[in-house]
C-alpha positions in Angstrom: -68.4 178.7 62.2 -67.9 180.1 65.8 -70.5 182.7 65.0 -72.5 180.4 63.6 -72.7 178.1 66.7 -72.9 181.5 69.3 -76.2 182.2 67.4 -77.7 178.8 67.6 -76.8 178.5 71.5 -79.1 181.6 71.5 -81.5 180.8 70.0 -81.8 178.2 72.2 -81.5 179.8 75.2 -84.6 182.0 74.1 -86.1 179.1 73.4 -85.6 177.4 76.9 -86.5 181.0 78.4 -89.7 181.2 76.8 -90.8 177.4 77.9 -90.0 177.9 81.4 -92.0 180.9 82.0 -94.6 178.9 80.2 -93.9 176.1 82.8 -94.0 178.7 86.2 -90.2 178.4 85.8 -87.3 180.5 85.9 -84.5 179.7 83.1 -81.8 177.6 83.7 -78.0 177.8 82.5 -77.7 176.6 78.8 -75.0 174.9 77.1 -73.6 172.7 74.7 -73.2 169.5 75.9 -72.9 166.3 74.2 -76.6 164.6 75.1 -79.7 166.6 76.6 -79.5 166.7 79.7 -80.3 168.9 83.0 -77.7 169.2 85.4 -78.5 170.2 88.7 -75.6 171.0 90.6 -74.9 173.5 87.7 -78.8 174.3 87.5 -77.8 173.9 83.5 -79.7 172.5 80.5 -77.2 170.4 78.0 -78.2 171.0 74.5 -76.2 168.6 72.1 -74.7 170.6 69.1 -75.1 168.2 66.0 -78.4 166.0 67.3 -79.9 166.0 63.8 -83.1 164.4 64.8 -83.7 167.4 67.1 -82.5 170.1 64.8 -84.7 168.2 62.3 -87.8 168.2 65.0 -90.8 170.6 64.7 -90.7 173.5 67.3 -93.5 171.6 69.4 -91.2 168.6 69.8 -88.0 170.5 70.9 -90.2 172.5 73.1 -91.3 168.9 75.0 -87.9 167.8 75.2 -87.1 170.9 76.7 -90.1 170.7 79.4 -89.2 166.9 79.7 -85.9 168.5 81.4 -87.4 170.8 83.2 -89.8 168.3 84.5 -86.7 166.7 86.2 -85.5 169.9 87.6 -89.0 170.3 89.5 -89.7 167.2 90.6 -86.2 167.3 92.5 -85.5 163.6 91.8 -81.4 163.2 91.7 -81.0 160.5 89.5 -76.8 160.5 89.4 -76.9 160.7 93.5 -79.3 157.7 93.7 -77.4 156.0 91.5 -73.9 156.5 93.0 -75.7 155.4 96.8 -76.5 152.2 95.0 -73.2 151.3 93.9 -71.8 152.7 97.5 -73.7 150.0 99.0 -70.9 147.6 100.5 -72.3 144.4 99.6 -72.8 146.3 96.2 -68.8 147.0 96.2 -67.9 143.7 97.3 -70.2 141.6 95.1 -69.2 143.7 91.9 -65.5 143.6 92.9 -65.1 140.2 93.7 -66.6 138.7 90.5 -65.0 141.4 88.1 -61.6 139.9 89.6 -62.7 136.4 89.2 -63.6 137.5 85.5 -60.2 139.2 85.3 -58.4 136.5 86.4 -60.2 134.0 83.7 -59.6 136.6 80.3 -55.6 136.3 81.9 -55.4 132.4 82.2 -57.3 132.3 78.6 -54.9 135.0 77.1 -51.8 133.2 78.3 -53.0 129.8 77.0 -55.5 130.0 74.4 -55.9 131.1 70.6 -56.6 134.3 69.5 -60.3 133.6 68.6 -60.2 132.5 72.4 -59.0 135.6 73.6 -61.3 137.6 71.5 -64.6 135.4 73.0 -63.6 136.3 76.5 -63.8 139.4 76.0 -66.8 139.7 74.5 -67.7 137.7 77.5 -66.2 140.1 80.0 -68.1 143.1 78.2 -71.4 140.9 78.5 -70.6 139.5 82.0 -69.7 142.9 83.6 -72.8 144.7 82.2 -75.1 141.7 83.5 -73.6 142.2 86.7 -74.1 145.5 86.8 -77.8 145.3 85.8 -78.5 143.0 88.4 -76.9 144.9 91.3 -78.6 148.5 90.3 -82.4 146.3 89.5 -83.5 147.7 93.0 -83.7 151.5 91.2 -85.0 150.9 87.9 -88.6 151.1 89.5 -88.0 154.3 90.8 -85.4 155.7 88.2 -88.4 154.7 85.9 -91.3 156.6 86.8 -88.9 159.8 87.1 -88.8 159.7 83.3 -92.7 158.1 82.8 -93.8 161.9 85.1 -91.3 163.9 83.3 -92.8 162.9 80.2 -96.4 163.7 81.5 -95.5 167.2 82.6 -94.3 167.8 79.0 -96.9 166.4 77.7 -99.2 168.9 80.0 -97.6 171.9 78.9 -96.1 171.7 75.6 -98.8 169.3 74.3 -99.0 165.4 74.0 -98.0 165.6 70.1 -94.9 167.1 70.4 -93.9 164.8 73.1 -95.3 161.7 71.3 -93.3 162.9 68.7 -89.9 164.1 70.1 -90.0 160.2 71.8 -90.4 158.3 68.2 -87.4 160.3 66.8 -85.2 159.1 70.2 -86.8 155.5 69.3 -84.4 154.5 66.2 -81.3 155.9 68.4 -82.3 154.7 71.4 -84.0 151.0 71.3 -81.4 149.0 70.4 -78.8 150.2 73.4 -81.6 149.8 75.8 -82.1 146.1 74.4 -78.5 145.1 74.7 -79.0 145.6 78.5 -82.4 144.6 78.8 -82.4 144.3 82.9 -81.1 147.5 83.7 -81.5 150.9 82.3 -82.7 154.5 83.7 -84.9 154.8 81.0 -88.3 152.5 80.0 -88.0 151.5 76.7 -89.2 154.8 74.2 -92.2 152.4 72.9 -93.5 152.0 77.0 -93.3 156.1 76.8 -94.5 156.9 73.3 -97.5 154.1 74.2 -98.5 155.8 77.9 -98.3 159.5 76.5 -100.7 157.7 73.6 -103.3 156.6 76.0 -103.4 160.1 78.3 -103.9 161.8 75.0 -106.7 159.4 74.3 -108.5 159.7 77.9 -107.8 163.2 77.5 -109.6 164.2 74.1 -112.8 164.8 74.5 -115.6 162.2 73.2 -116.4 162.5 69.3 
């Protein structure tokens, strides 16, 4: 199994190899990590080891996820840093601490007093509250956080071809779309139908007339 796993990593390191000097890049770090991702203090690409829907993708689609990262690492954009100054903000800190404790203190009370079905619904109420609050306190980034992902998809699309990144974003749809509509305010991604639609209409003004 071990040997198994050591061959796959290569082969996708080859592959990341050969799409960055395709891209004008030299090859970052690559690793098995549990989501794709590029990392940048590491200057490492995350592969996840048992994503079906990528092992099952054609070559052209895991060749645009892998230019989708590398997309990120050129552009520069720190995601995680902009992110973490958000949420350093004071008022940030201070509005999220004082209502989580206010929402603390009301699942206690209820706990103490109330019925187990009571118990259970402030929780779910917590869950739901805290991830609200959260989505309005970070809604100053998603603009910005946005378009990050709406260009990293374009320079895919520009040099591994719009099909493969059209079709690398409807196999993340299934997986993806319903987290992204449980918090509907706040997320760093657009919603996979917004991508899969924009790439859509740059292939379109693209093609040449028939």
């Amino acid at each position: 199994m071990r040997r198994r796993q050591d061959i796959d990593l290569l082969a996708w390191r080859m592959r990341v190899s050969a799409v960055a000097a395709e891209c004008g890049q030299s090859a970052p770090n690559v690793a098995w990590r549990w989501n794709t991702r590029y990392n940048r203090h590491r200057d490492e690409l995350g592969i996840p080891r048992w994503d079906r829907a990528l092992r099952r993708g054609s070559e052209q689609a895991r060749r645009s996820v892998i230019a989708h990262e590398l997309g990120h690492r050129l552009s520069g954009y720190r995601k995680e840093d902009r992110v973490h100054a958000q949420w350093g903000r004071p008022t940030v800190r201070v509005t999220a601490g004082l209502v989580s404790l206010i929402i603390i203190g009301l699942t206690v009370a209820t706990a103490m007093t109330g019925t187990l079905s009571a118990v259970l619904l402030e929780a779910v109420s917590v869950v739901v509250g805290l991830a609200v609050i959260g989505s309005v306190l970070m809604y100053p980034l998603i603009g910005e956080l946005h378009e990050a992902e709406f260009a990293a998809d374009d320079y895919a699309a520009e040099h591994t071809g719009a099909a493969g990144t059209i079709e690398s974003l409807t196999q993340l749809r299934s997986r993806a779309e319903p987290m992204l509509a449980l918090v509907p305010f706040f997320n760093t991604h657009p919603t996979t139908t917004a991508r899969i639609q924009r790439q859509q209409a740059r292939a379109h003004r693209c093609s040449p007339p028939g």
